[in-house]
C-alpha positions, -999 to +999 in steps of 0.1 A: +744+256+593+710+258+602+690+225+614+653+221+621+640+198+644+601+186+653+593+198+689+559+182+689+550+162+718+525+150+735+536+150+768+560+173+784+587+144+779+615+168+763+610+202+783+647+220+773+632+216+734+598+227+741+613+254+763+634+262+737+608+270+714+585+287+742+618+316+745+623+324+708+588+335+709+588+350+741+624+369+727+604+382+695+573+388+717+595+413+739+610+432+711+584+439+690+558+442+711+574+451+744+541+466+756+519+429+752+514+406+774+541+375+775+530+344+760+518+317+783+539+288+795+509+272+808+486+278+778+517+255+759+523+222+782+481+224+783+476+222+746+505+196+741+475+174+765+444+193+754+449+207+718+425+233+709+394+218+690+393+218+655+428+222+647+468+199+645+495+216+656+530+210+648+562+228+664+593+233+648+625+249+663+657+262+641+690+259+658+724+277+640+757+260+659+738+241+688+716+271+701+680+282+694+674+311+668+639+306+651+603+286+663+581+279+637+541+261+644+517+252+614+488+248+626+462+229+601+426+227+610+407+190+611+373+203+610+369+229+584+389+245+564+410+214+553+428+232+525+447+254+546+476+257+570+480+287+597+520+296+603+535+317+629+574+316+626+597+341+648+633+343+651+654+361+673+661+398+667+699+388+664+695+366+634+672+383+615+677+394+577+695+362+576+670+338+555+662+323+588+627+335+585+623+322+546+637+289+555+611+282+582+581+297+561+595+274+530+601+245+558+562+250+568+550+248+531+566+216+527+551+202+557+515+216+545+518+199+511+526+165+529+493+170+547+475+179+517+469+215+521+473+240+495+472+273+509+491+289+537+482+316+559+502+338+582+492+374+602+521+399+606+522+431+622+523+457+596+555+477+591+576+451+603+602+419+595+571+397+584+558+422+557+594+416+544+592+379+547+556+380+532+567+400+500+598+378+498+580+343+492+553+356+472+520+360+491+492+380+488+474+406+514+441+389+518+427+408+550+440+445+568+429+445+603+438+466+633+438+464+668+429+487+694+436+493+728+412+504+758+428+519+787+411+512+824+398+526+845+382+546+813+393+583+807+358+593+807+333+569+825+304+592+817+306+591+786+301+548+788+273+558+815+258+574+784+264+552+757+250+525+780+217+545+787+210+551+748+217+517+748+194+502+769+169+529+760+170+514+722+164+477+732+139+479+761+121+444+744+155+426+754+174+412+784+206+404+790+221+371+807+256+366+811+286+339+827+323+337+839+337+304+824+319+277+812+291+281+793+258+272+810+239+244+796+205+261+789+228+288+766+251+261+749+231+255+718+225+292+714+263+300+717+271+270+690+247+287+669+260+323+672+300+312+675+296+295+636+282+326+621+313+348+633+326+324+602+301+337+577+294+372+591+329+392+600+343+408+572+373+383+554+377+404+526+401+383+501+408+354+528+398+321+518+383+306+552+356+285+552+322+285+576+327+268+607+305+240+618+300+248+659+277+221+681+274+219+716+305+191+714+325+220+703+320+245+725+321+225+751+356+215+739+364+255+736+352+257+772+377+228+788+408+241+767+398+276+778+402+265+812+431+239+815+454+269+798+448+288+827+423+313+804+392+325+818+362+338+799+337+365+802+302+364+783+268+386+784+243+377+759+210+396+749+176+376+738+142+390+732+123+389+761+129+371+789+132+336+781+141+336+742+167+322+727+202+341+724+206+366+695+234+385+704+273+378+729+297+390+741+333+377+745+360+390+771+393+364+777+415+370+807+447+354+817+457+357+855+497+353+851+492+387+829+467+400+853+467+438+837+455+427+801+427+413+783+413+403+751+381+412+735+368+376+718+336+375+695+311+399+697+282+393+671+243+400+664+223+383+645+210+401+615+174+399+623+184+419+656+202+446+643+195+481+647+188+478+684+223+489+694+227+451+709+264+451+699+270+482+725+250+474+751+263+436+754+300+449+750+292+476+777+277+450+801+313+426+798+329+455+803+317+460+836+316+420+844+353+422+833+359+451+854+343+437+888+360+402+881+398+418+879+396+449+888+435+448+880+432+448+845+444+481+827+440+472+790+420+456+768+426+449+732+398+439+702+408+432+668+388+444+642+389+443+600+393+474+579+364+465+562+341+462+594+332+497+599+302+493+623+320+471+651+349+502+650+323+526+654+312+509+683+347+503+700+359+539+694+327+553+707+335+531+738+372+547+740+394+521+724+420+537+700+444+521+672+474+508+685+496+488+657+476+476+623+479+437+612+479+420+575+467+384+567+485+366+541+481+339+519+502+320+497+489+295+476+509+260+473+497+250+439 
C-alpha cells in the first residue's frame, strides 16, 4: 500500500523525513539527468527558514511498505498568479509505471483545490516518464522550451572576441555596470522594474501566468534567499549614457557545492532599447564576470521558449547548443 505523508516543516525538526524526500529527488535527478548538477541540500533546510518570495511550498513524500519511493512539492504562489499551483513529483526509477506518479499528481490536485487554485502546472523533460504521466491525467502542452548547454573554456574564444566587438561597436551611446550578489541600492529600483517585465515580455505561448508585481521589497527578498541557499549571483546591466537608468540585465546563478555548472537567469531589454545588440553584449560581459569569479565552471545552461527566436539566436551565436527539450503542462481543476 502506498501512504502519503506531509514533510513540510519549518524547522529542520524531522531531518530522516525531510532527507527522505531530499534522496528521491536526488535518485530521479541521477538517472535521468546523470550529467546535471545534484540538487542542493543546503538550498532545502534554507527555504524551510527563508521560503522563496512570492510563493507556499508544501512537500509530500510517498512510502510503499515503510520505505521512500516518490516526493511530490506544490508550490502555489501568494503574490500573483493565485489561481495556479506548480508541481514537481519524482519517484524512483524502481517503481515507476506503477501509478505511483498518478497518485501523487492526483494527491497534489486535491491539495490545490483545498487552497482554491484551479489550474496546475508541471515542466517535464520531453521524451520521458512525465510526458507519460502528463497525457495520462489529461493535461495540455502549454509552452515547448529547450535548454542549451555552453561548454568552458569556449571552443572558439575568437569568435566571442568578435561578437563582443560588433557588439560594443552597435551600442557605443551605452555603458555597462554590473555586481556579484546583492543588488546595489542605486540599481534596485531599476532591477524591480526590468525583473516584472520578464512576466509580460518572454514568450508563454498557451501558459496561463500572470504579470508579476516586482518592488524593491521583492528583490531584496530574492537577493537574501539567493544567498542563505548558498546561491550566488552574477549581473551586468547596460543604461544609456553614463548615469541613466537601467534598460537592459543580465543574470548568471552559481552554486559552489556544484562548482563546474551554472545557470543562465533573466536576461531582458527593454523594447525601446532594442536593436542595439544590448542582449549580446550584456550576456557577453557576465560571461566573462562569471568566468573570472569561478574559473572552475565548465558549463552553463539557459532555458529558452520555442517561440523566442531572437534570445536563441543570440545563445547559439555565443556557442550554446541544444541539450534535452522541456514541455509545460497545464491541467485545469474545474
Amino acid at each position: 500500500m502506498t501512504t502519503v505523508a506531509d514533510v513540510q516543516l519549518t524547522r529542520v525538526d524531522d531531518e530522516a523525513g525531510l532527507r527522505a524526500w531530499f534522496d528521491v529527488g536526488a535518485a530521479s535527478t541521477a538517472h535521468d539527468r546523470p550529467d546535471d548538477p545534484t540538487p542542493s541540500w543546503r538550498g532545502l533546510v534554507s527555504e524551510l527558514t527563508r521560503p522563496w518570495p512570492g510563493r507556499d511550498v508544501e512537500r509530500w513524500l510517498a512510502r510503499r511498505g515503510g520505505d521512500a519511493v516518490g516526493a511530490l512539492s506544490v508550490a502555489m504562489p501568494d503574490r500573483d498568479n493565485l489561481s495556479s499551483a506548480i508541481v514537481d513529483v519524482d519517484v524512483l526509477p524502481g517503481f515507476r509505471r506503477l501509478g505511483l506518479g498518478r497518485t501523487l499528481f492526483e494527491y497534489a490536485a486535491d491539495r490545490a483545490r483545498i487552497h482554491g487554485r484551479t489550474r496546475l502546472i508541471a515542466e517535464v523533460r520531453r521524451g520521458g516518464a512525465g510526458d507519460v504521466l502528463m497525457k495520462a491525467v489529461g493535461a495540455r502542452m502549454a509552452l515547448r522550451d529547450q535548454r542549451r548547454r555552453l561548454p568552458l573554456p569556449p571552443a572558439d574564444p575568437a569568435a566571442l572576441d568578435r561578437l563582443d566587438t560588433a557588439a560594443v561597436a552597435a551600442s557605443q551611446d551605452y555603458t555597462l555596470v554590473g555586481w556579484t550578489g546583492t543588488t546595489p541600492d542605486e540599481h534596485v529600483e531599476d532591477i524591480a522594474r526590468l525583473s516584472a517585465q520578464m512576466t509580460t515580455d518572454a514568450p508563454f505561448d498557451d501558459l496561463h501566468w500572470e504579470p508579476e508585481a516586482y518592488d524593491a521589497d521583492r528583490i531584496r527578498e530574492v537577493d537574501a534567499a539567493g544567498a542563505a541557499a548558498g546561491r550566488t549571483t552574477l549581473v551586468t546591466a547596460a543604461r544609456p549614457g553614463t548615469d541613466g537608468p537601467l534598460v537592459a540585465f543580465s543574470v548568471l546563478l552559481h552554486r559552489p557545492d556544484a562548482a563546474w555548472h551554472a545557470s543562465q537567469g533573466d536576461t531582458l531589454v527593454e523594447r525601446a532599447h532594442r536593436g542595439h545588440q544590448l542582449g549580446m553584449r550584456v550576456k557577453l560581459a557576465n560571461l566573462a564576470r562569471l568566468r573570472a569569479h569561478a574559473p572552475q565552471v565548465t558549463a552553463v545552461d539557459t532555458w529558452n521558449a520555442d517561440s523566442n527566436p531572437w534570445m536563441v539566436s543570440i545563445n547559439e551565436a555565443m556557442g550554446f547548443r541544444p541539450y534535452d527539450a522541456w514541455t509545460e503542462w497545464e491541467l485545469d481543476l474545474v
